[in-house]
Residue frames as qw, qx, qy, qz and C-alpha x, y, z in Angstrom:
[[0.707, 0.707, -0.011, 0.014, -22.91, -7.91, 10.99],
 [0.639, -0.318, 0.446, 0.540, -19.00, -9.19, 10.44],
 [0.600, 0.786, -0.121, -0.081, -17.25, -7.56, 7.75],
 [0.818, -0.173, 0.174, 0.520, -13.68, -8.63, 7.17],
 [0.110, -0.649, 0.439, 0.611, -10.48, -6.68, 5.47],
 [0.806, 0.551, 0.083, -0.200, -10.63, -7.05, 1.95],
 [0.836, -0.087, 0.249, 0.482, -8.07, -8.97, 0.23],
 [0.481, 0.621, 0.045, 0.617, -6.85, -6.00, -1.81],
 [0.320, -0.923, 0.124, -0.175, -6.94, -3.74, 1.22],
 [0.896, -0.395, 0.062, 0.195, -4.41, -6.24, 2.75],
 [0.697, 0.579, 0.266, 0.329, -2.51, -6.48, -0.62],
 [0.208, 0.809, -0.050, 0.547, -1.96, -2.59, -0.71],
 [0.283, -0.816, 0.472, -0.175, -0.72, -1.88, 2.77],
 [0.874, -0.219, 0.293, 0.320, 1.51, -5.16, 2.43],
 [0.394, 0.831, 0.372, 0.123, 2.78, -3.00, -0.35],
 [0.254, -0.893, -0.238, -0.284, 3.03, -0.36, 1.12],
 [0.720, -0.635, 0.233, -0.155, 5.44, -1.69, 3.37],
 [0.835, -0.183, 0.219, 0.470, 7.51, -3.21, 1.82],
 [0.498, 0.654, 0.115, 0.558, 8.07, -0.24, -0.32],
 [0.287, -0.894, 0.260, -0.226, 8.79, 2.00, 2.80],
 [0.777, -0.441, 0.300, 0.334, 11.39, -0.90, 4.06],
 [0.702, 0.431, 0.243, 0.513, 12.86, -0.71, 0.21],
 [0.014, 0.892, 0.125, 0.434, 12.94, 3.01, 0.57],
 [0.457, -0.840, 0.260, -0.136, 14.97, 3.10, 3.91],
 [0.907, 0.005, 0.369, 0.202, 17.18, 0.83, 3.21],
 [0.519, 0.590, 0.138, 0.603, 18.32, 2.41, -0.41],
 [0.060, -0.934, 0.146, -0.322, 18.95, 5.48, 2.39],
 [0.419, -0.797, 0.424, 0.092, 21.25, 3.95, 4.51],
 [0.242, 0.515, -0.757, -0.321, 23.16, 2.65, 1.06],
 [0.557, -0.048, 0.804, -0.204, 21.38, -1.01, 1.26],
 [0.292, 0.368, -0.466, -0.749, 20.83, -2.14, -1.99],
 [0.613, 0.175, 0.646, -0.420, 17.37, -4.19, -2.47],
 [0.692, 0.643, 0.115, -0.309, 16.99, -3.52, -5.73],
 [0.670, -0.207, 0.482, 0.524, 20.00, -5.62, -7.87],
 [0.411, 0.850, 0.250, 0.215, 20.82, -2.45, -10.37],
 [0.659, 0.107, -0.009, 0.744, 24.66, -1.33, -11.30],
 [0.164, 0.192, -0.113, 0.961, 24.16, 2.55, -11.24],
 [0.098, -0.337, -0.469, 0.811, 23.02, 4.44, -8.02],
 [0.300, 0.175, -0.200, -0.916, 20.83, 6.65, -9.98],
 [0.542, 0.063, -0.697, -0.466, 18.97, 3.94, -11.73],
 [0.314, -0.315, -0.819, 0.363, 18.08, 2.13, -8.30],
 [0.069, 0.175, 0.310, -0.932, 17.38, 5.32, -6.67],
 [0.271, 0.065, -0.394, -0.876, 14.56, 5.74, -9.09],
 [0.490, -0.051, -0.868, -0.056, 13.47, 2.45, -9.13],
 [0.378, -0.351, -0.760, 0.394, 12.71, 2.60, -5.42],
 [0.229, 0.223, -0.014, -0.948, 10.96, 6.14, -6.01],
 [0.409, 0.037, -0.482, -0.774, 8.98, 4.56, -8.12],
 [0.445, -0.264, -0.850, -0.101, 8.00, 1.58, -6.51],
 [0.184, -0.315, -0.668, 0.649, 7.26, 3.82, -3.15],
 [0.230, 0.359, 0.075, -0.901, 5.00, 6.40, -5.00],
 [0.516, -0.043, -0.455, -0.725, 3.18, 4.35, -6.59],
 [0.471, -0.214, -0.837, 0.181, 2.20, 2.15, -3.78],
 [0.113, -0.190, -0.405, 0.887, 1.44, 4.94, -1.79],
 [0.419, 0.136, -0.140, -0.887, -0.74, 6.59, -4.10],
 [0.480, -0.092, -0.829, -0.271, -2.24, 3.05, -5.01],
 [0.234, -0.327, -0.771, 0.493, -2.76, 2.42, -0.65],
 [0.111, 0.335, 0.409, -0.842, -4.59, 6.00, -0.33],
 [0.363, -0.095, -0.527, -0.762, -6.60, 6.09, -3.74],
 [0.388, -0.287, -0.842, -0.242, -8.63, 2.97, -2.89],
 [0.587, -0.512, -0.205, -0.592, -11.31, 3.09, -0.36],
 [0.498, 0.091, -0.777, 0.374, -9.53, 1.18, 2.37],
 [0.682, -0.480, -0.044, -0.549, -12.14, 0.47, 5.07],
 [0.312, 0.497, -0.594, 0.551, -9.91, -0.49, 7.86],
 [0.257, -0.093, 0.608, -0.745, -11.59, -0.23, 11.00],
 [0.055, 0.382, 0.919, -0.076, -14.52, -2.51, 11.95],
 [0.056, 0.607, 0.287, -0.739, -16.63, 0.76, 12.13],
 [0.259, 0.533, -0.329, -0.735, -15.94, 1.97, 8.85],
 [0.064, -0.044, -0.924, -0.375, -16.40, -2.04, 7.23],
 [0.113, 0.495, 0.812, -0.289, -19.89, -1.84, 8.93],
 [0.296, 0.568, 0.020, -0.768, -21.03, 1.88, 7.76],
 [0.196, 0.271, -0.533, -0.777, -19.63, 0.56, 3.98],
 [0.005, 0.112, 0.994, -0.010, -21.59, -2.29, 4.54],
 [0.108, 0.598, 0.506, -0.612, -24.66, -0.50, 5.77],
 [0.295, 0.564, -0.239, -0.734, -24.49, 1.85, 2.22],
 [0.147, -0.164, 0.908, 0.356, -24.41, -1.26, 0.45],
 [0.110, 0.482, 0.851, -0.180, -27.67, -2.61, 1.70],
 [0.225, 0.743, 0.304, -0.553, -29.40, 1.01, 1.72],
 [0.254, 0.485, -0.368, -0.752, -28.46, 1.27, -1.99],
 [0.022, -0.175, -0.935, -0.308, -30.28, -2.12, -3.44]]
């Protein structure tokens, strides 16, 4: 039984990522985000990194071949 990554899994840790690069970056004074006052960025890139975060861990992200096979496996045993 093959299961792939789901496109949203992908999605969210692509995310994910880029909101941690956005997030280091705005620390060592790199401005990603094109926004006159410091404050107003800052935020910005708070926001975009907590809610990607929380978005990556809510979902159900089945990651590992192991875990695509188990969800797979509950699928079947619930029809």
């Amino acid at each position: 039984m093959k299961k792939n990554i789901s496109a949203g899994t992908v999605t969210r840790f692509i995310l994910l990522a880029l909101a941690l690069v956005n997030s280091g970056l705005t620390m060592f004074g790199v401005q990603t985000i094109p926004v006159d006052e410091a404050a107003v960025s800052d935020f910005i890139a708070l926001l975009f990194l907590g809610s990607t975060a929380l978005l990556a861990y809510w979902k159900d992200n089945d990651v590992s071949k192991k875990a695509r096979e188990r969800k797979a496996l509950d699928e079947v045993g619930k029809k």
